[in-house]
N, C-alpha and C positions, 0 to 999 in steps of 0.2 A: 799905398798902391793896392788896389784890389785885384785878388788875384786869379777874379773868374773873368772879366771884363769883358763881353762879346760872347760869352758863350750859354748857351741853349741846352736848358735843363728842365730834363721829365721828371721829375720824381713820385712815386706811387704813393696811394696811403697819406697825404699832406695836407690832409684836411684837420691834423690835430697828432702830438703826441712827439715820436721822433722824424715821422717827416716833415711837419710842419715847422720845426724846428730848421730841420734840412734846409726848408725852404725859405725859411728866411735867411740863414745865415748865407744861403747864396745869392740868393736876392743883395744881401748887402756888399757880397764880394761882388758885385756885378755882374750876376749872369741871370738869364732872361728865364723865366720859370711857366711849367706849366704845372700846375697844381691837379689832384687827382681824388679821390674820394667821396664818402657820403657824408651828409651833417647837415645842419639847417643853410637852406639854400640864402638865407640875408648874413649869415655868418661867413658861410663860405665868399659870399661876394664882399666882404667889407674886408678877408684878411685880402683878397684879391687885389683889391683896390687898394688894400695899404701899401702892401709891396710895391705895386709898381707909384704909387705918388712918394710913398716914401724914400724909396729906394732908386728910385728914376729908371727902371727896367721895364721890359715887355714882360707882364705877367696874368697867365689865362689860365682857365679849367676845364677840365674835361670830365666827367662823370662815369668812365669807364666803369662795369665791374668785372674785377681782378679774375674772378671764375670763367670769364666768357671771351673766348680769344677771337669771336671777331669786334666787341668793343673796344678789347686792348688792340687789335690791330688799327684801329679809327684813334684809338688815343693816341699814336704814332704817327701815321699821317697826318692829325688833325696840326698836332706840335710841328711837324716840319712845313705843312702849307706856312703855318699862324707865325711861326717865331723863323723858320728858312730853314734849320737844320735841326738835328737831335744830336750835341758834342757830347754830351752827358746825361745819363740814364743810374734814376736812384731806384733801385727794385727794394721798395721799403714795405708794403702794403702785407697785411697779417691776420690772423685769426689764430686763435685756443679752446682747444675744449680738455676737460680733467676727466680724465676717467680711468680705471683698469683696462687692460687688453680687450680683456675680455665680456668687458660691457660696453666697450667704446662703440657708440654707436655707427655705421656703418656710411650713414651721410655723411658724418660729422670728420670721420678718416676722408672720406672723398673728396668734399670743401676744402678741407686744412691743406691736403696736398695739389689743391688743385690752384690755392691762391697762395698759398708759401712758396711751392714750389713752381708748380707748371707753368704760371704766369708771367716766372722770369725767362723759362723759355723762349714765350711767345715775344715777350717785349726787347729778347736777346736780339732774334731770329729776323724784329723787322727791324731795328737799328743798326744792327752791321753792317749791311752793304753799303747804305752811308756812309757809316765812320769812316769802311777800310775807304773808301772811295774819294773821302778828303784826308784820309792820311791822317785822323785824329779820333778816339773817341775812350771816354771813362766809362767804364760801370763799376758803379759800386751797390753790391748787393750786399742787405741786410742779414747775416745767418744769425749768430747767436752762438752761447756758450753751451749752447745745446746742440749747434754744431759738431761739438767739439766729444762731448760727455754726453752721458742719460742721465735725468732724472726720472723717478716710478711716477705711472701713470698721464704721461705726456708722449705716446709714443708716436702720432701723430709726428705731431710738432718737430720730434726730436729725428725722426722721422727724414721729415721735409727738412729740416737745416744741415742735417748730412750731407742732403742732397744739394742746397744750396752751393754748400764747399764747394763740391765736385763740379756740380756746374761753372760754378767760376774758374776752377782750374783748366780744366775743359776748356774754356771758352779764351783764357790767356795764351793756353797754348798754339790753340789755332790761328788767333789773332798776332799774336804777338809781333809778326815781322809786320803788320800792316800801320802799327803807330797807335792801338785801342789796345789799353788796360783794365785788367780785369780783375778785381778786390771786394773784399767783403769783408764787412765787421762781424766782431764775435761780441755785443754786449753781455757782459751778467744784467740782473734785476735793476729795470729801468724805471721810475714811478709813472709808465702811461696809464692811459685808462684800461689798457687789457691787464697789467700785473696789477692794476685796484680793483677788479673785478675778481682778480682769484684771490687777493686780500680781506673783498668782502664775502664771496661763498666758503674762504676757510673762516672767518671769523664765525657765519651763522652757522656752519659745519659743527665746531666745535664748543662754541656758548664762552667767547673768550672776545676780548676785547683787538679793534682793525689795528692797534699800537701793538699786540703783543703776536699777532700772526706773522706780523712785519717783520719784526726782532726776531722771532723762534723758528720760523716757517721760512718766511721769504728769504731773509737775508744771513737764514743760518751758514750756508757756503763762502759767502762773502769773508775776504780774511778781514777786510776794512768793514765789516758790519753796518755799512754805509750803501745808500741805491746809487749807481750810477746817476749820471746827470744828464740830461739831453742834449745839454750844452757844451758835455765832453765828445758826446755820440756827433752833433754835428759838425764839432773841428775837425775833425778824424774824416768826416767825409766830403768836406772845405779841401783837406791837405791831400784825399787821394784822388779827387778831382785835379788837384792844381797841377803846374809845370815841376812843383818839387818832387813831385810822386810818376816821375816820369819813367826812372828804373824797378817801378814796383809795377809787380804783375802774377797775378794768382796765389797771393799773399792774403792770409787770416788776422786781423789786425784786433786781438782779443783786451776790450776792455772790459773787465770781470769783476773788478775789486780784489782779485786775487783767488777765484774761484776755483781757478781749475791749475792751480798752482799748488793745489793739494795731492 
């Protein structure tokens, strides 16, 4: 039995990585997607197209960008004319920049917090009244084990997934008597293209091989010295979508490899 069956899902950032993954794996439980992101426009249409022949669902995209809260608000209404409702809202959509404090360039702090964090905000703010309104709605927002802990020269980032936390708890509490849950994952080091981008500027950084930054660098924290999966990242956000996850609410659901278990 699939466990999303009928239900209407925005997920941000699904043009590739862990929300694509997202999206498909909801697509297979049955729920009707609206896909989000940039990337070659014949690419983006063919995973479109796959989902829904594959999967037999309603599945469309919206080219929102995440910095700009009246796209995101059009990527909201666009999902509820297109698909009837928004039951499920994945706030996945990301950016990184590596720098000290005190070189972090000052766009680059505004961006990072303006599409990690603010953007779940905006895409909070116009899904609610909905949800509460039929008495149901998920979000599951993406923080990270950065959430949770620092890492040097990530402060951005780490930054904006503080805030993530809070926002979700925030938003559980409010919600909470209306029948919308509100959760977020904490992954450790996930292999998308954002952690093989800082893979590849520490490898040429340091004049050492993308095998050994991985191992020394990346997945030092890890107690399983192993990357997360996307495939573990998307059952986690399968199960707090579903009817099983019906008493969880402003809950950190940390898969790290054992990160932050140090």
């Amino acid at each position: 039995m699939t466990q999303l069956k009928g239900r209407n899902a925005v997920i941000t950032g699904s043009t590739s990585g862990l929300g694509r993954a997202i999206a498909e794996a909801y697509a297979r439980e049955g729920a009707n997607v609206m896909l989000n992101g940039f990337g070659d426009a014949a690419e983006v249409e063919a995973l479109r197209a796959r989902l829904a022949g594959e999967c037999g669902v309603r599945a469309e995209f919206h080219p929102a960008d995440m910095a700009k809260p009246a796209e995101i608000e059009d990527l909201i209404r666009t999902a509820e004319r297109q698909l009837g409702s928004v039951d499920i809202l994945v706030n996945n959509a990301g950016i990184q920049h590596v720098s000290p404090i005190e070189t972090f360039p000052a766009e680059r702090w505004d961006a990072i917090i303006a599409i990690n964090l603010t953007a779940l905000f905006h895409t909070t703010r116009c899904v609610l009244p909905g949800m509460k309104r039929r008495g149901f709605g998920r979000i599951v927002n993406m923080a990270s084990a950065h959430g949770l802990i620092a890492s040097p020269n990530k402060s951005a980032y780490v930054a904006a997934k503080h805030g993530v936390i809070g926002l979700t708890k925030a938003t559980a509490v409010e919600a909470g008597e209306s029948g919308v849950r509100a959760n977020c994952i904490c992954p450790g080091f996930v292999l998308t293209p954002l952690v093989q981008k800082q893979i590849d500027d520490l490898a040429a950084q340091h004049g050492i091989s993308k095998e050994q930054v991985a191992r020394d660098y990346i997945l030092a924290p890890h107690a399983t010295r192993s990357f997360v999966k996307v495939e573990e990242i998307a059952a986690a956000a399968v199960f707090l979508a579903s009817e099983s996850a019906a008493s969880i609410t402003g809950a950190s659901l940390v898969i790290d490899g054992g990160w932050t278990a140090r």
